[in-house]
C-alpha positions in Angstrom: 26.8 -23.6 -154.8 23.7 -22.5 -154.7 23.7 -19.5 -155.8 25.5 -21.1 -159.0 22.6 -23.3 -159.9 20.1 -20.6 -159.5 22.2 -18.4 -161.9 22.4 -21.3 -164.1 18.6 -22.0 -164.5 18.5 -18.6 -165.7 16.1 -16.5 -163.1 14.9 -13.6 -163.2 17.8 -10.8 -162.4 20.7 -13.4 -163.2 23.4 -12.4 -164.8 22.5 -15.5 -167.5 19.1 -14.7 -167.7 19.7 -11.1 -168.9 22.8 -12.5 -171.3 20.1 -14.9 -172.9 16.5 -13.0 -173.0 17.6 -8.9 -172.9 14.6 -7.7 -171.4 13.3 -4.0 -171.0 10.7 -3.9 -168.3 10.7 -3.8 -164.3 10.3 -6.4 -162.0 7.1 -4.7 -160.5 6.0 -4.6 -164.3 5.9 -8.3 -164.4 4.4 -8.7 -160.9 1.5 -6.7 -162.0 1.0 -8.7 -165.5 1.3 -12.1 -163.7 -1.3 -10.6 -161.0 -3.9 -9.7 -163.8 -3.3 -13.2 -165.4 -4.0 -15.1 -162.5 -7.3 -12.8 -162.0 -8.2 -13.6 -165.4 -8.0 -17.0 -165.5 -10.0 -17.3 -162.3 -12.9 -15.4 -163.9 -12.8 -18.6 -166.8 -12.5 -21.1 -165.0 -15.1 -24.2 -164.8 -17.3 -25.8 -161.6 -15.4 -29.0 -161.0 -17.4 -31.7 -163.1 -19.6 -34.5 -161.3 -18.5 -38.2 -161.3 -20.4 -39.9 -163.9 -22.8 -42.3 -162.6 -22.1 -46.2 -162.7 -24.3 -47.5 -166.0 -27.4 -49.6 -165.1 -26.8 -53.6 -165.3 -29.3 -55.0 -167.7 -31.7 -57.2 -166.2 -31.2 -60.7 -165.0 -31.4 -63.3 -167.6 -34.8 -65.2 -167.0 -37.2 -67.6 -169.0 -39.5 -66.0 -171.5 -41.1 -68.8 -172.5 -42.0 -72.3 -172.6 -43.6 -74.6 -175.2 -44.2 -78.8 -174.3 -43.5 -81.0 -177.0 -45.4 -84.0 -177.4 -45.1 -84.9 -181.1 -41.3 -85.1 -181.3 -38.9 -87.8 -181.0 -35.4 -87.0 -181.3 -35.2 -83.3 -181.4 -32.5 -80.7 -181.7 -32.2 -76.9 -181.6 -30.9 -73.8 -182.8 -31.5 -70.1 -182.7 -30.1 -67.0 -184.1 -31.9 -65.0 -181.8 -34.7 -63.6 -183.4 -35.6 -67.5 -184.3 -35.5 -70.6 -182.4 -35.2 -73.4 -184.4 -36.2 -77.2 -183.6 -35.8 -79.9 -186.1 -36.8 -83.6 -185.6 -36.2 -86.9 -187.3 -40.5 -87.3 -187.5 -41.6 -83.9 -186.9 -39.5 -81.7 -189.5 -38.1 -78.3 -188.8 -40.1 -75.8 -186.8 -39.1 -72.0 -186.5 -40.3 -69.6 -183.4 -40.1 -66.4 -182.8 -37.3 -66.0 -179.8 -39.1 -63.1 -177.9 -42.0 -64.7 -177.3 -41.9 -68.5 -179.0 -45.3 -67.7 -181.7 -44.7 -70.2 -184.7 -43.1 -68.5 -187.3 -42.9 -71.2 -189.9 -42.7 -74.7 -190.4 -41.7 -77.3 -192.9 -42.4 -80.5 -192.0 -40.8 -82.8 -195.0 -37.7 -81.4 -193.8 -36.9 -84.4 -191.3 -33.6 -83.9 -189.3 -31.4 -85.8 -186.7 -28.8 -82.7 -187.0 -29.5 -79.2 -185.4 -29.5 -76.5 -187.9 -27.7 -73.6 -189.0 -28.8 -70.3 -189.0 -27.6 -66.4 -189.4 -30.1 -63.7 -189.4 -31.0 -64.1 -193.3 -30.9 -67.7 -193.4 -31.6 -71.2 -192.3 -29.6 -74.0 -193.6 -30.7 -77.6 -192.7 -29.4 -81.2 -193.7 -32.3 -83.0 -194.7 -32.9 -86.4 -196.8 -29.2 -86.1 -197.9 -28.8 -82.6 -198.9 -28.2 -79.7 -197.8 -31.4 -77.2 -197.4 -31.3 -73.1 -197.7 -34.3 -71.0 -196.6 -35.3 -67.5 -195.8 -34.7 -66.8 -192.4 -37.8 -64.4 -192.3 -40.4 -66.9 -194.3 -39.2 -70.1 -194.2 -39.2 -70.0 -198.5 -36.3 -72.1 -199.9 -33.5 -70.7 -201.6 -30.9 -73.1 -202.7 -30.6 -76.9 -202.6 -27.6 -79.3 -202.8 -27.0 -82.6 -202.6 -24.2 -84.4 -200.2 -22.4 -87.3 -200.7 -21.6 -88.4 -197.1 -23.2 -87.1 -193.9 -21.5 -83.8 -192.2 -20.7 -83.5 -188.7 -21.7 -80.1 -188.0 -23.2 -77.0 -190.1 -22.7 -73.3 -189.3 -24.7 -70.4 -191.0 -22.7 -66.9 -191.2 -23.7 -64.1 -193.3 -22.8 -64.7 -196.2 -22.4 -68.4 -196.7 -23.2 -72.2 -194.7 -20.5 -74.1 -193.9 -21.2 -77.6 -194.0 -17.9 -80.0 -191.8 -17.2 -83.0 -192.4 -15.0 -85.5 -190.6 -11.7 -84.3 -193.4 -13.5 -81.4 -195.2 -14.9 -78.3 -195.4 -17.8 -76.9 -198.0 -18.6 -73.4 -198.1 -21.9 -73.3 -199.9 -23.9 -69.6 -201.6 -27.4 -68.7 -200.0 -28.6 -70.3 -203.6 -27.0 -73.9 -203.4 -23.7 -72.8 -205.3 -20.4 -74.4 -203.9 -17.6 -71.8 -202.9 -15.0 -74.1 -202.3 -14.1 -77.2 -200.8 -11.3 -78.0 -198.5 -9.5 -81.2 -197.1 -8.1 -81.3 -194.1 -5.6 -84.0 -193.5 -6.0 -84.3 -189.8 -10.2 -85.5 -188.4 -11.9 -82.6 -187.0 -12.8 -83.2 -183.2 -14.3 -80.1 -182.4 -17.1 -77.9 -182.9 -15.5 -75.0 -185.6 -15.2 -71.0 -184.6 -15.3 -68.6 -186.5 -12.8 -65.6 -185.7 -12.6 -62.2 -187.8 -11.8 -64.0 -191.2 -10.6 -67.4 -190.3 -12.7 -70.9 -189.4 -10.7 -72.8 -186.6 -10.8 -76.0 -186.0 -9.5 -78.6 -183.3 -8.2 -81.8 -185.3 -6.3 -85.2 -184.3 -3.9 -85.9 -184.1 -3.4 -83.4 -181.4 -3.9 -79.6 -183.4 -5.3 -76.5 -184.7 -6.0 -75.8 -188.3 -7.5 -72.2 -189.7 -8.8 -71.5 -192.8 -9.8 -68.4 -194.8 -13.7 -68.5 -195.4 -13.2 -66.1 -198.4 -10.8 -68.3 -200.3 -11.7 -71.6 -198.2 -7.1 -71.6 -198.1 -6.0 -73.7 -194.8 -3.6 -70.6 -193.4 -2.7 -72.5 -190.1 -1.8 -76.1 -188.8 -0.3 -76.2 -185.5 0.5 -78.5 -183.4 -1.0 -79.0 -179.8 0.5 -80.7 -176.4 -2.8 -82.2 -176.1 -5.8 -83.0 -178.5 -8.4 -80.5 -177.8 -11.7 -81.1 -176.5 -13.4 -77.9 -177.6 -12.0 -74.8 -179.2 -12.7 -70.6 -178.7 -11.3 -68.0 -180.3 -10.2 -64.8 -179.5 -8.3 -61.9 -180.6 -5.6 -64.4 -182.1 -5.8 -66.8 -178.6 -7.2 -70.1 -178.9 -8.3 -71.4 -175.8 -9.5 -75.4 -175.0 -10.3 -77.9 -172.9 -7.5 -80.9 -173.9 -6.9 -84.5 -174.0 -5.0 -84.8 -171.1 -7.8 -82.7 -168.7 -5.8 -79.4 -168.4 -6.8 -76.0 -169.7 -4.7 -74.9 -172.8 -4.3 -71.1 -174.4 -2.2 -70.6 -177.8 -1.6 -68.0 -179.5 -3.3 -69.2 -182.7 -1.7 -65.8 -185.2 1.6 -66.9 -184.4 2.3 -70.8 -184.0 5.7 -71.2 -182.1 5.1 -68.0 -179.9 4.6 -70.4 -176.9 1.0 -71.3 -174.7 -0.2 -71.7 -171.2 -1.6 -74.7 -169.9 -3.0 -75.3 -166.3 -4.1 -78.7 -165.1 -7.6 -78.4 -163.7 -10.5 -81.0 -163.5 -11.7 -81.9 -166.9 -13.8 -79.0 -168.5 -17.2 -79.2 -170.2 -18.0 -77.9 -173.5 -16.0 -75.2 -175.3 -14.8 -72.0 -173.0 -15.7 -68.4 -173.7 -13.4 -65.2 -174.0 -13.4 -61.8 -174.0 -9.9 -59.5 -174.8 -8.9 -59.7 -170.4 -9.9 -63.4 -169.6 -11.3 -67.2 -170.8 -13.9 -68.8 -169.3 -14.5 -72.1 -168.4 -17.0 -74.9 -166.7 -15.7 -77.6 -164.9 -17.0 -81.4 -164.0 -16.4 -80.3 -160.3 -19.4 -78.7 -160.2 -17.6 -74.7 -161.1 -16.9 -72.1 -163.2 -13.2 -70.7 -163.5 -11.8 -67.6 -165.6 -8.5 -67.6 -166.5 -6.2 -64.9 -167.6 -6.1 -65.0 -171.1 -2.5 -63.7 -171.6 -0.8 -66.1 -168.8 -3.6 -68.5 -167.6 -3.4 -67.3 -164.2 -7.0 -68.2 -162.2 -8.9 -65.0 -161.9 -11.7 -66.4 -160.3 -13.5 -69.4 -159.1 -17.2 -70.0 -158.4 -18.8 -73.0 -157.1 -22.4 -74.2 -159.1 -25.5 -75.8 -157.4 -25.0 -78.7 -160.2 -22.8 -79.4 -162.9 -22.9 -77.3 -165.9 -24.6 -79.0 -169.4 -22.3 -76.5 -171.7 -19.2 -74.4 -171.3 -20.1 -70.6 -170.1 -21.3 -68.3 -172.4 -20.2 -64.6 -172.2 -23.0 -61.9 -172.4 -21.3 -58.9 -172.3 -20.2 -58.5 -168.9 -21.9 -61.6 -167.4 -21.5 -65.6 -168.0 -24.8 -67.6 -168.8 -24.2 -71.3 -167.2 -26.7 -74.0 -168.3 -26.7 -77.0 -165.7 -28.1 -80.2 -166.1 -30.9 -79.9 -164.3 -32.0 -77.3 -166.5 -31.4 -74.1 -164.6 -29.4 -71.7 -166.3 -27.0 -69.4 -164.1 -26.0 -66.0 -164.7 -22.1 -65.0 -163.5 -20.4 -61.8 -163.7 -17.8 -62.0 -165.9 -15.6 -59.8 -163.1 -15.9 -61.6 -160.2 -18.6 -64.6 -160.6 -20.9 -63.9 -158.7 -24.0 -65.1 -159.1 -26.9 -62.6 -160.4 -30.4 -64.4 -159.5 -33.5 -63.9 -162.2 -35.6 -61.4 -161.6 -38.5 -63.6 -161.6 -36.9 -66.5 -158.9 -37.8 -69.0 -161.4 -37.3 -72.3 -159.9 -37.4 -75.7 -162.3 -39.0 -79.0 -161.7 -36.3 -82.4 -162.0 -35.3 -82.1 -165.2 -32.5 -83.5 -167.8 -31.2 -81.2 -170.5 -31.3 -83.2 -174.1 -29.3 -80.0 -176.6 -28.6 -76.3 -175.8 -28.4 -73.5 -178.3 -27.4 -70.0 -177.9 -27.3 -66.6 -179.5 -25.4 -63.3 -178.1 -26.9 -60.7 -180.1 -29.8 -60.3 -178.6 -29.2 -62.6 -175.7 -30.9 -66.2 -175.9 -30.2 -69.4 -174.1 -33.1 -72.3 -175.6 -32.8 -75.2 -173.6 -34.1 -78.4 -174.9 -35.2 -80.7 -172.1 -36.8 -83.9 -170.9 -39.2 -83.9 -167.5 -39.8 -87.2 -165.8 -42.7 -87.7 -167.8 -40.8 -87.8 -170.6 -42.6 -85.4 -172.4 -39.5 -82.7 -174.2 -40.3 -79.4 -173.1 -38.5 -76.1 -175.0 -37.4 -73.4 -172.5 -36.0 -70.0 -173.8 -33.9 -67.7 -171.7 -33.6 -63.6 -172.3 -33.7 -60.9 -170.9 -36.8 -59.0 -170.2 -37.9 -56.0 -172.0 -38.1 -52.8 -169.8 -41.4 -52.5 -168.3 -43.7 -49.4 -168.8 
């Protein structure tokens, strides 16, 4: 038998192999070609490479700067990064520079209860019933329009401000002009996101709508198990805190294609994902990732205090603002905690509003010291020294 199968796999001197490929040298004439191969390719060939080395975590997240407020009232804040933005029902709107917190501008006839909007060219602001466009860079106005109700919420992207009302949306030029308007049947419960071309929404009763910020055409509404709280989205997932206290995950690109739910404690704020997992702060006093395909618990990690906002995801690490202030960095991985360079440690405080920016990094916390004086922290990370 064996014999057969060797014949059959045609070696060298087999009857088959001969039948197939007629060949006209010796077996020692082969042995020596294969020999001066092999001593050929040995003369080519290439030290083994090094392992590449791990890349350097950036640093620790850690406050920049602080500013006391003693003129305000009522404020609120914003940043895009490069800015950080405080408006105030008596003060007006005041922009600072994020690395360092230097007044850029000011306008102080815009008065404002409502945080504002910003992208990196522009500031939008909702001021003595309309709706305010300036230069992100000078603080010089660009467009104006009146409203005839008071919005909700207002988000700035590149090429247009978004102004939400309880059943509508306005999608407004950098000059004032309205793009369109849209009605949404359902009220709008949570904060919008913004995914690739789509604006997402959280309504009641209990679902998702989506609409296309070109066109301002409602492309989704989808039912929900559970009103949602908050709302992120990622690559086609919608992820929330709901009604009912559990943890929800949809996928929002394909309404009937089923979800996840886990029933947790009651979540704060909205979560945070990336493409592996979702991210989520708890009223337990912890922060949990989830998988994002199945909703499986990757992770858990207890917090000194509860968190103010849900997680926000830096890259490979979770910024988690507590309410006393504080604001803790996680690896997205694992959780654990990274600790600022600089051991900052804060007096009693409250936090009063929260505003963040990824790109560059930037966590300003608005809070209120026992004095009750409002103080403006920033968070960031540190430039390299040298």
């Amino acid at each position: 038998m064996t014999e057969r199968s060797s014949h059959r796999r045609g070696f060298l001197g087999s009857r088959y192999y001969n039948r197939v490929r007629p060949i006209g040298v010796t077996i020692p004439v082969l042995i020596a070609c294969f020999v001066t191969a092999l001593l050929a390719a040995g003369t080519h060939a290439q030290a083994p490479k090094t392992a590449k080395a791990a890349p350097t975590p950036p640093p620790a997240l850690e406050i920049l700067w602080k500013s006391p407020l003693p003129s305000v009232s009522a404020p609120a804040v914003a940043t895009n990064g490069a800015l950080v933005l405080l408006t105030d029902p008596r003060a007006g709107l005041f922009a600072y520079r994020g690395e360092d917190g230097s007044l850029a501008w000011s306008t102080p006839d815009l008065t404002s209860t409502m945080a504002a909007g910003a992208s990196a060219a522009h500031v939008a602001v909702v001021s003595n019933g309309a709706l305010h466009i300036l230069a992100a860079d000078t603080g010089a106005r660009v467009g104006r329009v009146a409203l005839d109700a008071v919005p909700q919420q207002l988000m700035v992207t590149p090429a247009r401000a978004l102004v939400v009302f309880e059943h509508e949306v306005r999608a407004f030029r950098p000059d004032g002009t309205l793009e369109w308007r849209t009605a949404v049947t359902s009220a709008i419960v949570t904060s919008t996101a913004v995914s690739g071309a789509l604006l997402f929404a959280g309504v009641r009763p209990a679902g998702i709508v989506a609409i296309d910020l070109a066109t301002g055409r409602q492309t989704l509404t989808m039912p929900t198990a559970a009103e949602p709280k908050s709302l992120a989205v990622q690559d086609g997932r919608a992820f929330f805190g709901g009604s009912d206290r559990a943890l929800f995950g949809y996928e929002a690109v394909r309404p009937g294609a089923g979800h996840w739910r886990f029933a947790l404690p009651e979540s704060v704020g909205k979560p945070d994902a990336d493409t592996r997992r979702v991210y989520f702060a708890m009223l337990d006093h912890s922060a949990r990732a989830l998988d994002a395909r199945h909703g499986n618990i990757q992770w858990r990690r207890e917090l000194p205090s509860r968190p103010a906002i849900g997680p926000v995801l830096f890259e490979d690490s979770l910024a988690v603002v507590l309410t006393t202030g504080e604001v803790l960095e996680l690896a997205a991985s694992d959780g654990k905690v990274r600790d600022p360079q600089s051991g900052t440690r804060l007096p009693t405080l409250s936090v009063k509003g929260v505003a963040v920016s990824k790109s560059p990094p930037r966590v300003a916390t608005l809070v209120k010291g026992n004095d009750d004086v409002f103080v403006l922290y920033v968070w960031g990370r540190p430039k390299p020294k040298g």
